[in-house]
Residue frames as qw, qx, qy, qz and C-alpha x, y, z in Angstrom:
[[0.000, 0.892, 0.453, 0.000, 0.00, 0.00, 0.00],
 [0.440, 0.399, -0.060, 0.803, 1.54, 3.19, -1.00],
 [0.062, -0.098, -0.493, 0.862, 1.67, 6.62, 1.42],
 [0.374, -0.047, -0.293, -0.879, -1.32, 8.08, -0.28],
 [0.544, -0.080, -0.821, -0.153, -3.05, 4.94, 0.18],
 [0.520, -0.269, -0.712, 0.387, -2.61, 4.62, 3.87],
 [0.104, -0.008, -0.157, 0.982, -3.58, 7.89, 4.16],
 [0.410, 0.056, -0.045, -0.909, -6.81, 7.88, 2.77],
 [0.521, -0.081, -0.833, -0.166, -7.16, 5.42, 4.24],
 [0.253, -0.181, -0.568, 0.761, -6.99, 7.06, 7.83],
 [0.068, -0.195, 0.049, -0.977, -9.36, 9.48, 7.03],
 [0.404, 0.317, 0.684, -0.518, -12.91, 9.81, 8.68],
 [0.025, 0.642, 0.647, 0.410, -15.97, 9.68, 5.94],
 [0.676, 0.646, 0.354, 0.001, -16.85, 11.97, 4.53],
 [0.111, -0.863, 0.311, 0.382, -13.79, 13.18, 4.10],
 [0.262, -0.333, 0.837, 0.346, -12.01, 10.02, 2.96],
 [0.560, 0.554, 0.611, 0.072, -15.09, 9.42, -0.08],
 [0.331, 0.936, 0.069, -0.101, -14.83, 13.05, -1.21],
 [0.124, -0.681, 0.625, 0.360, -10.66, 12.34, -1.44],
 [0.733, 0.034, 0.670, 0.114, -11.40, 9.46, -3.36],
 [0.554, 0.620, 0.552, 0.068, -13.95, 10.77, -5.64],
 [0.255, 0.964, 0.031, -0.064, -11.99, 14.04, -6.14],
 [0.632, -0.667, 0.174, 0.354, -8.97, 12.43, -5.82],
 [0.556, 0.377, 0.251, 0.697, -6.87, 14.04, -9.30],
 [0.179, -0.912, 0.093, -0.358, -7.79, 17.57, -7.27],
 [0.547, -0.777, 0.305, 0.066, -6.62, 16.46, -3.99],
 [0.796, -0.181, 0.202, 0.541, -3.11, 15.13, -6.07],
 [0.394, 0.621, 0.166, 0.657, -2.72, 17.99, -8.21],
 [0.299, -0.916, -0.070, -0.257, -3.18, 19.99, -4.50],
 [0.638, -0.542, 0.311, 0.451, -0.15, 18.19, -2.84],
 [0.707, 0.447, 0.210, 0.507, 1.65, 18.63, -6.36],
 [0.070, 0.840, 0.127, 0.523, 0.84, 21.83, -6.16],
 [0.575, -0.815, 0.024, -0.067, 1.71, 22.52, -2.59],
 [0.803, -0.201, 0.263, 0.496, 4.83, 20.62, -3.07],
 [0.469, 0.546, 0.287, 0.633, 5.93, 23.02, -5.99],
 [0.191, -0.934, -0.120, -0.277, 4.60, 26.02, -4.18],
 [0.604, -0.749, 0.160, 0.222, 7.26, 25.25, -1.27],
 [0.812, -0.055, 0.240, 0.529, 9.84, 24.69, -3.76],
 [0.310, 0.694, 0.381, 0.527, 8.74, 27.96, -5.47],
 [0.465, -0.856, -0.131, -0.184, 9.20, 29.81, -2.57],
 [0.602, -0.719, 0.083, 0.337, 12.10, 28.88, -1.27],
 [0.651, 0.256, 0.387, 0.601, 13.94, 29.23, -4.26],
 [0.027, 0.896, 0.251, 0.366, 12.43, 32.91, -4.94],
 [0.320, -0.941, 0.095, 0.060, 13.78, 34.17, -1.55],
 [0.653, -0.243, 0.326, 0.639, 16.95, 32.58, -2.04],
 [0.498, 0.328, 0.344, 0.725, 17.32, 34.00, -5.45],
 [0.064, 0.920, 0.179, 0.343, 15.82, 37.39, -4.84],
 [0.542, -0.839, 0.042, 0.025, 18.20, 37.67, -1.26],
 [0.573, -0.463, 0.484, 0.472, 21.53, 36.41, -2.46],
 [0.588, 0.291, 0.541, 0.526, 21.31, 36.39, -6.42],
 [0.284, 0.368, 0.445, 0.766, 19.68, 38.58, -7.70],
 [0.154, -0.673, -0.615, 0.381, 18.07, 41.45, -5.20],
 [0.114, 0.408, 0.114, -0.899, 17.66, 43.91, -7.62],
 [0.351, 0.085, -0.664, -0.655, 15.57, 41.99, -10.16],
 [0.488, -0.054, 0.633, -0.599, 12.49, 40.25, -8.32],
 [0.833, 0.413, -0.076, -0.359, 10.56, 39.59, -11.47],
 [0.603, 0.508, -0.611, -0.066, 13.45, 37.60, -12.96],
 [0.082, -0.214, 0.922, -0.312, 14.21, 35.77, -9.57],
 [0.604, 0.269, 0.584, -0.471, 10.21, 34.55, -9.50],
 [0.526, 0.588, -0.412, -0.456, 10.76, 33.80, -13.09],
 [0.235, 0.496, -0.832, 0.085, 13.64, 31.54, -12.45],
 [0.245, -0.224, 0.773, -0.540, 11.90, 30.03, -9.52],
 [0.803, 0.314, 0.221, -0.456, 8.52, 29.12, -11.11],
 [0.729, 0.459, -0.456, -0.223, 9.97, 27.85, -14.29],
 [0.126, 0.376, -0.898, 0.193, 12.18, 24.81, -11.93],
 [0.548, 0.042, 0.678, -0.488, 8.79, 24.09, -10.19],
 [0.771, 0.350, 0.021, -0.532, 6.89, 23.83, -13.20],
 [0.433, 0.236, -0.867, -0.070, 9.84, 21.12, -14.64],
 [0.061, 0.040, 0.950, -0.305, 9.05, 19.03, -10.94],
 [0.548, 0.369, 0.274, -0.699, 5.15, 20.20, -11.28],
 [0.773, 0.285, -0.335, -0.456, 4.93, 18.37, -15.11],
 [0.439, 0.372, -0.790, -0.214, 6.57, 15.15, -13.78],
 [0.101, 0.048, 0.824, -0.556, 4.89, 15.05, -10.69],
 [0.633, 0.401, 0.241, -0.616, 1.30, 15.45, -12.79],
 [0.646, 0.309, -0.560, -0.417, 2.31, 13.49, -15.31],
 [0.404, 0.103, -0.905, 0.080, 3.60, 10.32, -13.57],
 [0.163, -0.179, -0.874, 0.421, 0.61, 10.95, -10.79],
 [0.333, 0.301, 0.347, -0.823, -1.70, 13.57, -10.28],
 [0.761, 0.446, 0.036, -0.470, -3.38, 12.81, -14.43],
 [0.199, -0.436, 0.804, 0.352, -1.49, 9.59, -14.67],
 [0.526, 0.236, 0.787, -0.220, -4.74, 7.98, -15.58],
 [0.445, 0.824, 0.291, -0.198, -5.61, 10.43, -18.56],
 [0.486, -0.212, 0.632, 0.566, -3.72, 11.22, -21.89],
 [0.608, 0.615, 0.499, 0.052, -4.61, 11.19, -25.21],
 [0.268, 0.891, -0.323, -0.173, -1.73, 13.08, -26.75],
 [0.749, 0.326, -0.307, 0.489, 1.79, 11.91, -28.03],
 [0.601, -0.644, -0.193, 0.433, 4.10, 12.82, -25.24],
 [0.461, -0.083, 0.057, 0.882, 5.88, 15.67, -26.92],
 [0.221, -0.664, -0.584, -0.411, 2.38, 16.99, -27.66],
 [0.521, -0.724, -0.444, 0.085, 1.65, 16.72, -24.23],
 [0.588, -0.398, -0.174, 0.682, 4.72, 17.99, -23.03],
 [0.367, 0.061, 0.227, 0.900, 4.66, 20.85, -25.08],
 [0.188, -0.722, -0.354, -0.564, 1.32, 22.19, -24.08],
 [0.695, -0.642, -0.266, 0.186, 2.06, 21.95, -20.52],
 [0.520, -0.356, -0.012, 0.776, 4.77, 24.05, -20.86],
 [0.076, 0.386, 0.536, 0.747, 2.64, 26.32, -22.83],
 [0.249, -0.756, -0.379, -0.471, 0.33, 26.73, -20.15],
 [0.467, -0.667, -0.379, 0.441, 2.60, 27.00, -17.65],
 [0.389, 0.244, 0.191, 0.867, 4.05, 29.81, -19.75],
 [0.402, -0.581, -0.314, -0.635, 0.81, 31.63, -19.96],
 [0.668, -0.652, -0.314, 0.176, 0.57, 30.32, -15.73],
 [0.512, -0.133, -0.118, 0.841, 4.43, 32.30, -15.17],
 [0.099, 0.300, -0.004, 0.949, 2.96, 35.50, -16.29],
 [0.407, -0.619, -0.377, -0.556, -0.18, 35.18, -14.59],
 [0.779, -0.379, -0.269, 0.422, 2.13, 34.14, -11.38],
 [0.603, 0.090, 0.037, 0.792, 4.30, 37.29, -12.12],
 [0.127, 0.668, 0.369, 0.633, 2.10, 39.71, -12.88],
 [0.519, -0.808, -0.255, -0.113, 0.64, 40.74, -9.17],
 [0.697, -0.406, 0.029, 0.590, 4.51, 40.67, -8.34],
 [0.303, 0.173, 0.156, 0.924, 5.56, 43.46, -11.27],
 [0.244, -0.621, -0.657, -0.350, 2.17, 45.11, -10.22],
 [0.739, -0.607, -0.153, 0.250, 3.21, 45.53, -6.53],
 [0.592, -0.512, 0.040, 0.621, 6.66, 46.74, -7.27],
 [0.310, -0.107, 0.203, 0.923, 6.32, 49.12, -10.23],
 [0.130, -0.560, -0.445, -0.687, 3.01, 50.45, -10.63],
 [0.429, -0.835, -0.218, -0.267, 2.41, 50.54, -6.89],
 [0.132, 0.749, -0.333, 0.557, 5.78, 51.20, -5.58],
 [0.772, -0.597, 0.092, -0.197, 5.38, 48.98, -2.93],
 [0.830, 0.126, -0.185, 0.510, 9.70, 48.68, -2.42],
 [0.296, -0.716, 0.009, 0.632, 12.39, 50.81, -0.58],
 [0.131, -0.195, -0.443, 0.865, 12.69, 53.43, -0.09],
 [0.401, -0.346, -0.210, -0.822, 9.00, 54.28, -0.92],
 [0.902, -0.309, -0.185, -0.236, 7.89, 51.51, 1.97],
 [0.314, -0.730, 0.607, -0.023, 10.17, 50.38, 4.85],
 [0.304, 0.317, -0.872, -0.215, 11.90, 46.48, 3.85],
 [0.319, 0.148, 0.902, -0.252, 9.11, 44.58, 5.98],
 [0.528, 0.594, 0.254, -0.552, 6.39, 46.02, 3.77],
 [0.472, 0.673, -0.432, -0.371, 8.22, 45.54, 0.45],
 [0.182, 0.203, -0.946, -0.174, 8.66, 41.67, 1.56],
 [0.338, 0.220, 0.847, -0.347, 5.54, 41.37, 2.60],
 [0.485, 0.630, 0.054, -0.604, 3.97, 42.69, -0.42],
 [0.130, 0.504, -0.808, -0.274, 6.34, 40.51, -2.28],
 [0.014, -0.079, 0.995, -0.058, 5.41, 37.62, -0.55],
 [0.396, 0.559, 0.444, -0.577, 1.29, 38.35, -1.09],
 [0.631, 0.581, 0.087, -0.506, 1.62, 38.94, -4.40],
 [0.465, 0.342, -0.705, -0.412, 3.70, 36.50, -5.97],
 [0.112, -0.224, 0.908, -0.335, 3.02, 33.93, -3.60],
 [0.308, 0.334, 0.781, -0.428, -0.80, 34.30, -2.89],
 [0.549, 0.619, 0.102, -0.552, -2.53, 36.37, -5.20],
 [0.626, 0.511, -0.263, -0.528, -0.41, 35.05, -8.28],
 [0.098, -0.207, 0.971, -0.064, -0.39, 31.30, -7.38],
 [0.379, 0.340, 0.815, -0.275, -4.06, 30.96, -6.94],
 [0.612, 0.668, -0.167, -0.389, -4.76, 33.01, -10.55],
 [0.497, 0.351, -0.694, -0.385, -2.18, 30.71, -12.32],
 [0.112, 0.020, 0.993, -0.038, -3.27, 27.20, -10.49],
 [0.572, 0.409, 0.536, -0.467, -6.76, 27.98, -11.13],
 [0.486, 0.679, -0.407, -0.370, -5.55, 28.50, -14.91],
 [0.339, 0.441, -0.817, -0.155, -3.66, 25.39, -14.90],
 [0.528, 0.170, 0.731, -0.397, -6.33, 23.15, -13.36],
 [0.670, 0.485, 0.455, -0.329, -8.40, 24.02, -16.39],
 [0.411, 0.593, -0.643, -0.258, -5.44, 23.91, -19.02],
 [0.140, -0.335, 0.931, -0.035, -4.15, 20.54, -17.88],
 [0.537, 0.359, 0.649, -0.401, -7.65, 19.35, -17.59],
 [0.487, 0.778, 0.204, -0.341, -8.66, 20.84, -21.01],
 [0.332, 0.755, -0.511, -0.244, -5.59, 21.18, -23.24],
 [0.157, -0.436, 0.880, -0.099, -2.53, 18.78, -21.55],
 [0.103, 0.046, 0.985, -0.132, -4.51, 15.56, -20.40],
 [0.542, 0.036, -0.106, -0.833, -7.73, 16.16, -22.15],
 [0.759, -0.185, -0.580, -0.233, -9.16, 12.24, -22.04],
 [0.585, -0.253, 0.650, -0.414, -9.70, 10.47, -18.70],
 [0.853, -0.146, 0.501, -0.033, -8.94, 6.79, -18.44],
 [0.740, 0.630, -0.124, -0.200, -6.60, 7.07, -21.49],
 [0.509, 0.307, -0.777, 0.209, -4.12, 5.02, -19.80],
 [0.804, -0.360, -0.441, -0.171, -5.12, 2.51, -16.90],
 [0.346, -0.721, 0.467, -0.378, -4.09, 2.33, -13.51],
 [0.204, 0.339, -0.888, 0.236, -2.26, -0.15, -12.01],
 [0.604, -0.403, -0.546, -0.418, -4.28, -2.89, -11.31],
 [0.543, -0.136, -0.619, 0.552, -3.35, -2.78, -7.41],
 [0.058, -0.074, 0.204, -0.974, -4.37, 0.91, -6.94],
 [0.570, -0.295, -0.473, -0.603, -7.89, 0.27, -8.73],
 [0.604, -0.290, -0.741, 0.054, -8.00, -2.73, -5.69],
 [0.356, -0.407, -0.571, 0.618, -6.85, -0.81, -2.95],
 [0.306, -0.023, 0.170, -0.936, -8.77, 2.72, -3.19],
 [0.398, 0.396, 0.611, -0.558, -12.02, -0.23, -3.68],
 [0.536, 0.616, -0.129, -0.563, -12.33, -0.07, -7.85],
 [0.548, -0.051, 0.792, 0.264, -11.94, -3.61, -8.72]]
């Protein structure tokens, strides 16, 4: 039984039906979550020691490494079940929308620091990382994952069941 497995297995009802039935959300959420932390720490690193007069370009850098772990962790799990492209196909829309996901991840960050000024010495340095960390973090994470739910869904992995699970999972989530 794999972690996942034994997890949702632990869970109370109704909690552990609605992870079943929704369960390509709730993996694409750890994906996501996983990515997010990697996206994150990378950013501060690179914005604090690389590059701390270019933010945009350090949250560039940073997104574009998650999104490599983000397509192999959705491909080989979150929509391992769904397909229906050639894999350079595939691969090449996914990196198409995460393209289109980087600026929509970016944007709230160049937004923040050059149309509202929110950086020294107009703002003291807690305000100009917390504004940092609000708007690339929060505001433009949850505009490009809601975008790349319905790309992946819609473009990337557009069939469901267009490759089979392992017959073992099917048994143990109960889908003989």
């Amino acid at each position: 039984m794999s972690l996942a497995e034994t997890v949702v297995s632990r869970l109370p009802e109704p909690i552990r039906s609605i992870a079943l039935k929704h369960r390509e959300l709730v993996k694409f959420a750890l994906v996501g979550g996983t990515c997010f932390v990697i996206d994150t720490v990378l950013f501060f690193g690179i914005k604090t020691i690389i590059l701390p007069n270019n933010p945009v370009t350090a949250k560039i850098i940073a997104t574009l490494v998650a999104t490599i772990v983000s397509y192999v962790l959705n491909r080989e799990w979150s929509f391992r079940t769904r397909g229906g492209r050639e894999r350079h196909h595939e691969a090449a829309l996914f990196f198409l929308v995460n393209g289109i996901g980087i600026v929509l991840n970016s944007a709230p960050l160049y937004v923040s620091r050059y149309l509202f000024h929110l950086q020294e010495p107009y703002v003291s340095r807690f305000t100009e990382e917390l504004s940092d960390f609000l708007a690339a973090q929060i505001i433009g994470t949850l505009v490009a994952m809601a975008f790349r739910w319905y790309g992946y869904k819609k473009w990337v992995f557009p069939e469901e069941n267009a490759r089979r699970r392992p017959i073992d999972e099917e048994e143990a989530l109960g889908h003989s």
